[in-house]
C-alpha positions in Angstrom: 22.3 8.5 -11.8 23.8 4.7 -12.2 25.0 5.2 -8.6 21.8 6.1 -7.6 19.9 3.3 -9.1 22.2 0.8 -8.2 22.0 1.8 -4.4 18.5 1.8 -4.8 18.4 -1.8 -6.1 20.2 -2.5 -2.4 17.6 -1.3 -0.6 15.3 -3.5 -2.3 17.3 -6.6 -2.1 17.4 -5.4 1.9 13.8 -5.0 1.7 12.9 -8.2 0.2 15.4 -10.5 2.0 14.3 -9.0 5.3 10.5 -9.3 4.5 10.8 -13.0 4.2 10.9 -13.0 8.1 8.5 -10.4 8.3 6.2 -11.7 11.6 2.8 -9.6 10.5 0.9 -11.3 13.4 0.4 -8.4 14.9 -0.9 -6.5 12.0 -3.3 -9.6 10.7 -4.5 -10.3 14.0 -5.3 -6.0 14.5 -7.0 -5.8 11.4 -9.5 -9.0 12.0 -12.9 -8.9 12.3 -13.8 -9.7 15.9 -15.5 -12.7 17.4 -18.1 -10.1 18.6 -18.5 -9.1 15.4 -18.7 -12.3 14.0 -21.3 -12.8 17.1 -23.6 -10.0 15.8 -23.5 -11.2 12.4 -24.8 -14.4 13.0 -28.0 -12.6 14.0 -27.4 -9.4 11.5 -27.9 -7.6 14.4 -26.7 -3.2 13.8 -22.9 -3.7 14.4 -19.7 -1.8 14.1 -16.2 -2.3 15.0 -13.1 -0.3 13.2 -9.7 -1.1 13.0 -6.2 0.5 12.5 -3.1 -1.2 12.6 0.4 -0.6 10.8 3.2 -2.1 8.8 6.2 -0.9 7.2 5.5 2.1 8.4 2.3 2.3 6.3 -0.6 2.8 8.9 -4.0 1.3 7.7 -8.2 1.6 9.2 -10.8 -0.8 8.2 -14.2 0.1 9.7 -16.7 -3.3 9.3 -20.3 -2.4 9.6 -23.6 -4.7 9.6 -26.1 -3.0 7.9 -28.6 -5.6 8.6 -31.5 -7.4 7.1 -32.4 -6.4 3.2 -35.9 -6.7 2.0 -34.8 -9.9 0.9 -34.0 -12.1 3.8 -30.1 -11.3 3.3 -27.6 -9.5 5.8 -25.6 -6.5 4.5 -22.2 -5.2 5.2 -19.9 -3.0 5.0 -16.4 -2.6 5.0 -14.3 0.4 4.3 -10.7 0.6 4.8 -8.3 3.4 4.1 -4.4 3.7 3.9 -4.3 7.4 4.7 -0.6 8.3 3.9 -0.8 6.8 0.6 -4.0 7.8 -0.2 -5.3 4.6 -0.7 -9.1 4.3 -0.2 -11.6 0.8 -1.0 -14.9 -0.5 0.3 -17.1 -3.6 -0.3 -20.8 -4.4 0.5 -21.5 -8.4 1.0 -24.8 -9.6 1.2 -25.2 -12.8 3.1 -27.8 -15.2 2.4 -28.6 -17.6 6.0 -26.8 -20.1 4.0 -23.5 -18.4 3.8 -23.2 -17.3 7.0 -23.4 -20.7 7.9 -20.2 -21.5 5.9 -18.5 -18.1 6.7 -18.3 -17.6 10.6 -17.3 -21.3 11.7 -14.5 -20.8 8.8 -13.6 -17.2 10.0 -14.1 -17.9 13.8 -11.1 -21.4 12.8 -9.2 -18.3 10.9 -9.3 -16.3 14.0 -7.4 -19.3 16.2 -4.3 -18.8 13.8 -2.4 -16.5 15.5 0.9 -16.5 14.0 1.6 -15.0 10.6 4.5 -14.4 8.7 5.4 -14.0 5.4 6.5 -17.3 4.9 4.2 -19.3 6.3 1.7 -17.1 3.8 1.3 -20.4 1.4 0.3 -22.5 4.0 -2.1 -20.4 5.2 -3.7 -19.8 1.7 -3.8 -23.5 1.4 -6.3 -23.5 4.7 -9.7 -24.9 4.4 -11.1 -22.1 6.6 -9.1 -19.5 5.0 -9.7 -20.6 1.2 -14.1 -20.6 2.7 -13.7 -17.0 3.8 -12.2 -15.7 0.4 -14.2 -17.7 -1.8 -17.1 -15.9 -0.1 -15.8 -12.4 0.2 -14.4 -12.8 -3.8 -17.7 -14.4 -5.0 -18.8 -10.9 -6.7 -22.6 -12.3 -6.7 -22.3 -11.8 -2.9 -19.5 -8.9 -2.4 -19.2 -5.8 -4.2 -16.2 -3.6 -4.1 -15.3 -0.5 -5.1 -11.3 0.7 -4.6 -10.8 4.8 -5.7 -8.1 6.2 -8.3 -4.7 6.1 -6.7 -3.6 9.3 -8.1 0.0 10.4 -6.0 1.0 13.0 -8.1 -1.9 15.0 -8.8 -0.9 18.5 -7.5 2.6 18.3 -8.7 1.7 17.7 -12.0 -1.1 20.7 -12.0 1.7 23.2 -10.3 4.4 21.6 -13.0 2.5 23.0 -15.9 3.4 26.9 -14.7 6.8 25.7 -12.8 4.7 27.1 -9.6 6.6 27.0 -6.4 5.3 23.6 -4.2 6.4 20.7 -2.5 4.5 17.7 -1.6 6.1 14.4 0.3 4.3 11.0 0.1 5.2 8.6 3.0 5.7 4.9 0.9 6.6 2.3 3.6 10.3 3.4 5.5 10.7 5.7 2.2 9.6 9.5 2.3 9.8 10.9 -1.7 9.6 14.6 -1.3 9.0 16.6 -5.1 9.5 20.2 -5.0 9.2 22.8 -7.8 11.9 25.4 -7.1 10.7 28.1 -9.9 11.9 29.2 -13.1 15.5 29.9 -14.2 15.3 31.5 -17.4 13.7 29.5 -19.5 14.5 25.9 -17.1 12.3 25.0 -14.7 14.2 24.0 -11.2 12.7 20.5 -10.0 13.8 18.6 -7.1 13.1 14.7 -5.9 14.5 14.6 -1.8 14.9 11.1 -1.2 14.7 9.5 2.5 15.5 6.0 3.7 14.9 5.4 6.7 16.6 2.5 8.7 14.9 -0.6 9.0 12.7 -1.1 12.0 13.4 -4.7 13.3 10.9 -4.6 16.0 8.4 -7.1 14.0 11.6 -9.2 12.2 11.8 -13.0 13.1 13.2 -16.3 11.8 16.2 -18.4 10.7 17.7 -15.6 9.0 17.2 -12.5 11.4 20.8 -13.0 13.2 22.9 -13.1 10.3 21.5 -9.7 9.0 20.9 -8.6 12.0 24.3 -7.0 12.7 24.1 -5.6 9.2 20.4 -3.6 9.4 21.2 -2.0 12.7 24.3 -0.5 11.4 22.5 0.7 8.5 21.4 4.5 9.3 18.7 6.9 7.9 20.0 7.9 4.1 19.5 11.1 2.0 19.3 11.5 -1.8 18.2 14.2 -4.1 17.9 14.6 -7.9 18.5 17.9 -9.0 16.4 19.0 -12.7 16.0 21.3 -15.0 13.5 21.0 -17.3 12.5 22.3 -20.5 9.4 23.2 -21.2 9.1 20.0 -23.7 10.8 18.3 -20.3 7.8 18.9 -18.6 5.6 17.7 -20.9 6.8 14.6 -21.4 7.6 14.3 -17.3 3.8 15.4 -16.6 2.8 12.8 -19.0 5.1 10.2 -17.6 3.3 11.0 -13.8 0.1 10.8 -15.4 0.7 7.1 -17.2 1.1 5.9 -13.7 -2.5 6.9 -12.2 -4.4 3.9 -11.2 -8.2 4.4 -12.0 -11.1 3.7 -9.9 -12.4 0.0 -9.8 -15.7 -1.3 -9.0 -14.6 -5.1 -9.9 -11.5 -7.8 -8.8 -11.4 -8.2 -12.2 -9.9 -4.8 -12.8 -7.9 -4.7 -9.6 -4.5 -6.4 -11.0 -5.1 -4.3 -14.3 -5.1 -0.8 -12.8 -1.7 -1.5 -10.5 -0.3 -2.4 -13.3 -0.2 1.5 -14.2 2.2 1.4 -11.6 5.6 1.3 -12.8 7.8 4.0 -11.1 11.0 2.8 -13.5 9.4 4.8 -16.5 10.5 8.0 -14.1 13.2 6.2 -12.6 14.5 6.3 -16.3 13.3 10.1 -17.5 14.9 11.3 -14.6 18.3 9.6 -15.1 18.4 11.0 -18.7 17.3 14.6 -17.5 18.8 15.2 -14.0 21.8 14.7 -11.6 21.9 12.7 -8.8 23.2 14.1 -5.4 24.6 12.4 -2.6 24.6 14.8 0.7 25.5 11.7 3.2 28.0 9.9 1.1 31.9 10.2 1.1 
C-alpha cells in the first residue's frame, strides 16, 4: 500500500504543477452570465439562459433565471447549477433592490471584457474592482440566499456493505474514475474491491512558461490502473461504513457553513483504513 500511496502523491504533484498553467478561459467565459442577460435584468424583465461547460473532466450547468419584480419593488433571481457526475447540486435566490443593480451590471458587464483566465492570474483578478462589486453583492446574504445539497458519494455502497450485497458503483472525480465493488461473501470475509483509473492528462487547455518543459513528460504519461483488493470482517465493515459516512458533507443553506461541511471531506481517513486492511494491486506495472 506504500507503493500505492506514494504513486498517488505523484499524480498530485502532476496535478498541481500542471494546474498552475491551467488556461480556464474557456470554462469562465461558458459559464457567464450573458450580456443579454444582464440586458434583461436591468429591466427585471422574465429571463432565462443556462449554461454547461467542463473542466478537468468534470462537466458543470448553471441555469440563471429572472423571476422578476417582488411585491416589494426588488428583482429576483435564480440560479441553479449542478455538477452531475459528482453529484454536486446548489442554488441561490438574489433579490436586487434598483440600487444594486446599479452597482452590479456596469461591474459584471467590465467582468465580462476579461477574457483571459488562468489559474495564475486568479489573484489579480480577485483584486479587480469590478470583480470584488459582483461578489460583494452575490455574498451579501441580506441580498442572496443559497442553498448547496448533501454531497453524499457513497451512499449505496455503504447500504449494500452492511449485507456484503453484490454492487458496483464508479464516481467520475476530475481525470480519476474510483470504481467500489462488493464481490460477496467468502466465509465469514466480505470480498471488497476499489478499481482505480488515471487517466492521462488532457493538455488541450494547458498554457504558460512552464507547459514545454513538462510537456514531453505528460504526453508520455498513459492511462493507469490500480486496484485494492479487501476482505473485511464484519467489525471491518463497521468501522469502514463508518469511516464513508464521516466524510458526508451536509446540506447548507448559508456561506458560513460552506467551508465547514467540505471539511468532512478528507479521503486520507480511507486512504489509511484501507492500507491497514487491504493489498494493493498493480495490473499495468512491471
Amino acid at each position: 500500500m506504500k507503493k500505492y500511496l506514494l504513486l498517488s502523491f505523484a499524480f498530485l504533484f502532476t496535478f498541481k504543477a500542471s494546474a498552475q498553467m491551467l488556461d480556464v478561459s474557456n470554462y469562465v467565459t461558458s459559464m457567464q452570465m450573458s450580456e443579454e442577460f444582464l440586458k434583461n435584468l436591468a429591466a427585471c424583465s422574465p429571463y432565462e439562459e443556462s449554461k454547461s461547460s467542463g473542466l478537468a473532466n468534470v462537466e458543470t450547468a448553471v441555469t440563471y433565471k429572472i423571476i422578476g419584480l417582488q411585491d416589494n419593488g426588488n428583482c429576483e433571481v435564480r440560479i441553479d447549477s449542478d455538477a452531475g457526475e459528482m453529484n454536486i447540486s446548489a442554488y441561490q435566490i438574489c433579490s436586487f433592490s434598483k440600487e444594486t443593480l446599479k452597482q452590479f451590471i456596469p461591474a459584471m458587464l467590465n467582468v465580462l471584457k476579461n477574457k483571459n483566465y488562468t489559474l495564475e492570474n486568479l489573484s489579480e483578478m480577485m483584486q479587480n474592482e469590478d470583480n470584488q462589486t459582483v461578489m460583494s453583492i452575490m455574498m451579501d446574504e441580506e441580498i442572496c440566499s443559497i442553498h448547496r445539497d448533501a454531497f453524499d458519494m457513497t451512499k449505496n455502497v455503504r447500504e449494500k456493505l452492511r449485507d456484503c450485497e453484490k454492487f458496483s458503483e464508479t464516481q467520475k472525480l476530475g481525470p480519476t474514475e474510483l470504481t467500489r465493488e462488493i464481490i460477496g461473501r467468502n466465509g465469514d470475509k466480505c470480498l471488497f474491491n476499489i478499481h482505480i483509473l488515471q487517466k492521462k492528462p488532457d493538455l488541450s487547455s494547458i498554457s504558460g512558461e512552464l507547459v514545454e518543459q513538462l510537456k514531453d513528460m505528460l504526453e508520455e504519461m498513459s492511462d493507469r490502473y490500480y486496484d485494492i483488493k479487501c476482505e473485511f470482517s464484519p467489525s471491518d465493515i463497521t468501522t469502514y461504513i463508518n469511516i464513508l459516512e464521516a466524510q458526508v458533507v451536509p446540506a447548507i443553506d448559508s456561506l458560513d457553513d460552506m467551508q465547514k461541511g467540505l471539511e468532512n471531506m478528507n479521503p486520507q481517513m480511507e486512504m489509511n483504513f484501507l492500507q491497514e486492511h487491504c493489498e494493493a494491486v498493480f495490473p499495468d506495472l512491471p
